[in-house]
C-alpha positions as CSV (number, residue, x, y, z in Angstrom):
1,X,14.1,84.4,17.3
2,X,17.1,82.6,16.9
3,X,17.2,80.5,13.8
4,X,17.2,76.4,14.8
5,X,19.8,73.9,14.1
6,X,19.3,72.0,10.8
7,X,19.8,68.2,11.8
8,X,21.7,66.1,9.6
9,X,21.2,62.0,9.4
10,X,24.5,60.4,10.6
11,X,26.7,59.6,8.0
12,X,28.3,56.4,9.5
13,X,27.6,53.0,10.6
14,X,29.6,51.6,13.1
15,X,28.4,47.6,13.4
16,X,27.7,45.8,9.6
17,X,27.2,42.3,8.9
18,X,28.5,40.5,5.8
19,X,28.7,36.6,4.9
20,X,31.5,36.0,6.7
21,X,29.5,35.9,10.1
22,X,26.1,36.2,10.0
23,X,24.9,38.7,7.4
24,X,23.5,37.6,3.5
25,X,25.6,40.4,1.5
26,X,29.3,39.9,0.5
27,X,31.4,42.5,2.2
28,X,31.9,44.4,-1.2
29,X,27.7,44.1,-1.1
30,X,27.7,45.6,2.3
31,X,29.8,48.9,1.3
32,X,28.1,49.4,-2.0
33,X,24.9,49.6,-0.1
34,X,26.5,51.7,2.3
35,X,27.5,54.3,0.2
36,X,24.7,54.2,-1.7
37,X,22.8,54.9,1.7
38,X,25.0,58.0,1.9
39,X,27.2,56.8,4.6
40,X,30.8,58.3,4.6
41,X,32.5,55.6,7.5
42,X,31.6,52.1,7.7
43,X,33.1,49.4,9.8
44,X,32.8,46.0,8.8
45,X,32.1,44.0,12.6
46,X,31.6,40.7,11.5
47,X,31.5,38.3,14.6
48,X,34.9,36.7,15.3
49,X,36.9,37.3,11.7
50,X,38.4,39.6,9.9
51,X,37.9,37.5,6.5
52,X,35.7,40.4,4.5
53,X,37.8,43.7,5.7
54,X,40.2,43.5,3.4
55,X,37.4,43.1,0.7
56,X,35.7,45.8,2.2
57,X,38.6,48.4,2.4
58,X,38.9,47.7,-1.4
59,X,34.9,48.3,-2.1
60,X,35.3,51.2,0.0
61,X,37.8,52.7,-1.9
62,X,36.2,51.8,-5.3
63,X,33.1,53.6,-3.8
64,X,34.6,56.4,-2.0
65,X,33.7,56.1,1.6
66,X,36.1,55.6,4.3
67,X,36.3,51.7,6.3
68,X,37.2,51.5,9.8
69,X,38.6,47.9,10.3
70,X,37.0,45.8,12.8
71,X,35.4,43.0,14.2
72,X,32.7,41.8,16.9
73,X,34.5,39.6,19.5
74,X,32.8,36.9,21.5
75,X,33.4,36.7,25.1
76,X,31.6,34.1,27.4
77,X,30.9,35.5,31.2
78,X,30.3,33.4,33.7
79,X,29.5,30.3,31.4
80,X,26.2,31.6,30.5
81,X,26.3,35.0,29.2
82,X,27.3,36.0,26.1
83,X,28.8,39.2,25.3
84,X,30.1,40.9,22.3
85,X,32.7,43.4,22.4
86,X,33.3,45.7,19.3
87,X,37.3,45.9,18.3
88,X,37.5,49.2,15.9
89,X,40.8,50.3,13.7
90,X,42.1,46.7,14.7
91,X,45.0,45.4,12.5
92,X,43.3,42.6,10.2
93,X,46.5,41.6,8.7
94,X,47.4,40.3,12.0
95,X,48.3,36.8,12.0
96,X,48.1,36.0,16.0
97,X,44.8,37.8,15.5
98,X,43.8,35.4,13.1
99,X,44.6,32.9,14.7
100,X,42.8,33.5,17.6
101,X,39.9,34.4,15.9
102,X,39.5,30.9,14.2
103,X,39.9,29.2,17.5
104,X,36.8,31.0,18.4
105,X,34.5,30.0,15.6
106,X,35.7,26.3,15.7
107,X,34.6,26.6,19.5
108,X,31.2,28.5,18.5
109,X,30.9,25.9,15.7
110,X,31.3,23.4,18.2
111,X,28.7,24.6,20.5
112,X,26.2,25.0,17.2
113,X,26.2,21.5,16.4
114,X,25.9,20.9,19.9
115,X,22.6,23.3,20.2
116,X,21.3,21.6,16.5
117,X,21.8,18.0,18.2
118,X,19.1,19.4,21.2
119,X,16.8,21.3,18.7
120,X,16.7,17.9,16.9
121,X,16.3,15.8,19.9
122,X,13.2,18.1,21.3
123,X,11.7,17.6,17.4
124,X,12.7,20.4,16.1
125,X,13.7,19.6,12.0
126,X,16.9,21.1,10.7
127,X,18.4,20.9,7.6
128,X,21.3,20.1,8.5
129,X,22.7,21.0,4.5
130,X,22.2,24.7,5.1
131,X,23.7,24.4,8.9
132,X,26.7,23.1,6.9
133,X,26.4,25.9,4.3
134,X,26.4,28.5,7.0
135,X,28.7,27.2,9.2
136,X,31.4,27.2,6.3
137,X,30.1,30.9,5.6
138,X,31.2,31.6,9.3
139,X,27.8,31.9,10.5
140,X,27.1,30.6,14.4
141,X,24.7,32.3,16.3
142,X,21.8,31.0,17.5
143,X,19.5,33.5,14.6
144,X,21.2,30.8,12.3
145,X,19.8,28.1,14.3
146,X,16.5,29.5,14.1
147,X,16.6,30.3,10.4
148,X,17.1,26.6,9.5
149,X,14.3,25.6,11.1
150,X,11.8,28.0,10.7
151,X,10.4,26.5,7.6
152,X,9.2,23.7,9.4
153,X,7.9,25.7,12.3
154,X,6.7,29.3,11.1
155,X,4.0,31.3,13.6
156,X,2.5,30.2,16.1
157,X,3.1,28.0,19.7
158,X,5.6,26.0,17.7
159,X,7.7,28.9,16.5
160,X,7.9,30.3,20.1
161,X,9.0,26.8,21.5
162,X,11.4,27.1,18.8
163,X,12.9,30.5,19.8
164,X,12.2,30.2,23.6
165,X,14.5,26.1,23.1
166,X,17.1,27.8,21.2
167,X,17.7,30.8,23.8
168,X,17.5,28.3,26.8
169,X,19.8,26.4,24.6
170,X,22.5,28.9,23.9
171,X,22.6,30.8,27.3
172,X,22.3,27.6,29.3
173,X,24.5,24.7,27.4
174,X,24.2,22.4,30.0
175,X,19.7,22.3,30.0
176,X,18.4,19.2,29.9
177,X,16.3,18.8,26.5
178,X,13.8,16.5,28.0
179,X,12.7,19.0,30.3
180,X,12.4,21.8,27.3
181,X,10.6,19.5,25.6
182,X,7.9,18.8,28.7
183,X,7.5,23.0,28.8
C-alpha cells in the first residue's frame, strides 16, 4: 500500500487588510501576525492605496517572511455592481499610481457620505465622529457604514433593516430612501 501524501497548511495569504482601507491592525500589525501564523508570503491588498506596503515590506523583512506588493482595485460595472480586482507585484512607488488611487477614495468617500446622509434620513443613527475617523483611515465600504451604526441597532428586525438599507444603498445609489424606509 502506497504510503499517502502528508498535507501541508498553505503558507501564504494572498488578500490582508490593514488600517489603511478597511482592516483594525497597522500594516506592520498585519505581517507580525502573519508570520507569527507561519505564513512565508503575504500581500498587503488594501482597497484602493498603496499607503501601508511600504510599511509592510519593512515588517516583513524585520520578520522574515517575503511581501508581495499589492492592492484591491475598485471598479464600478454597469453603475451598480461593484467589483474588486486584486493588482499583485504592482510598483507602490508609483506616483501616477498614486494618484489615481486617491482619486478613487475621494470618489468612494464621496459616495460614503452620500450612503450615511440616506442611512440618517431612514433613522438610522451614525456617529458621524468615527465616520470621520475612518474615513481619514481610508476606510469606505459599506462594513464601515454598518459598524457605525450598529450600536444603536444590534440584533434583531432593526439590524437587518440596517444591513438590507445599506446594501440597497451601495449597489443602487440612486434608491429612493422613502421607499426603504416604507419596507
Amino acid at each position: 500500500m502506497p504510503a499517502m501524501a502528508t498535507r501541508h497548511a498553505p503558507t501564504f495569504d494572498l488578500q490582508s487588510h490593514s488600517v489603511h482601507s478597511d482592516g483594525s491592525l497597522t500594516a506592520h500589525e498585519v505581517v507580525a501576525r502573519a508570520a507569527r501564523a507561519g505564513v512565508e508570503l503575504l500581500a498587503l491588498t488594501d482597497h484602493d492605496t498603496v499607503d501601508g506596503v511600504q510599511e509592510a515590506l519593512e515588517a516583513a523583512a524585520t520578520h522574515g517572511i517575503r511581501l508581495l506588493p499589492a492592492a484591491e482595485l475598485s471598479a464600478v460595472h454597469a453603475a451598480e455592481e461593484d467589483l474588486h480586482i486584486l493588482g499583485y507585484g504592482i510598483d507602490h512607488t508609483n506616483p501616477r499610481l498614486a494618484e489615481t488611487l486617491g482619486d478613487w477614495r475621494a470618489d468612494r468617500g464621496r459616495r460614503i457620505g452620500t450612503m450615511a446622509d440616506r442611512l440618517e434620513g431612514l433613522g438610522f443613527a451614525l456617529d458621524r465622529t468615527a465616520l470621520d475617523e475612518r474615513t481619514h483611515a481610508g476606510c469606505w465600504s459599506p462594513t464601515c457604514l454598518a459598524l457605525l451604526a450598529l450600536p444603536m441597532t444590534v440584533g434583531g428586525p432593526r439590524q437587518a433593516r440596517l444591513e438590507w438599507a445599506i446594501w440597497t444603498i451601495w449597489t443602487n445609489p440612486t434608491e429612493d430612501p422613502r421607499r426603504l424606509a416604507r419596507n
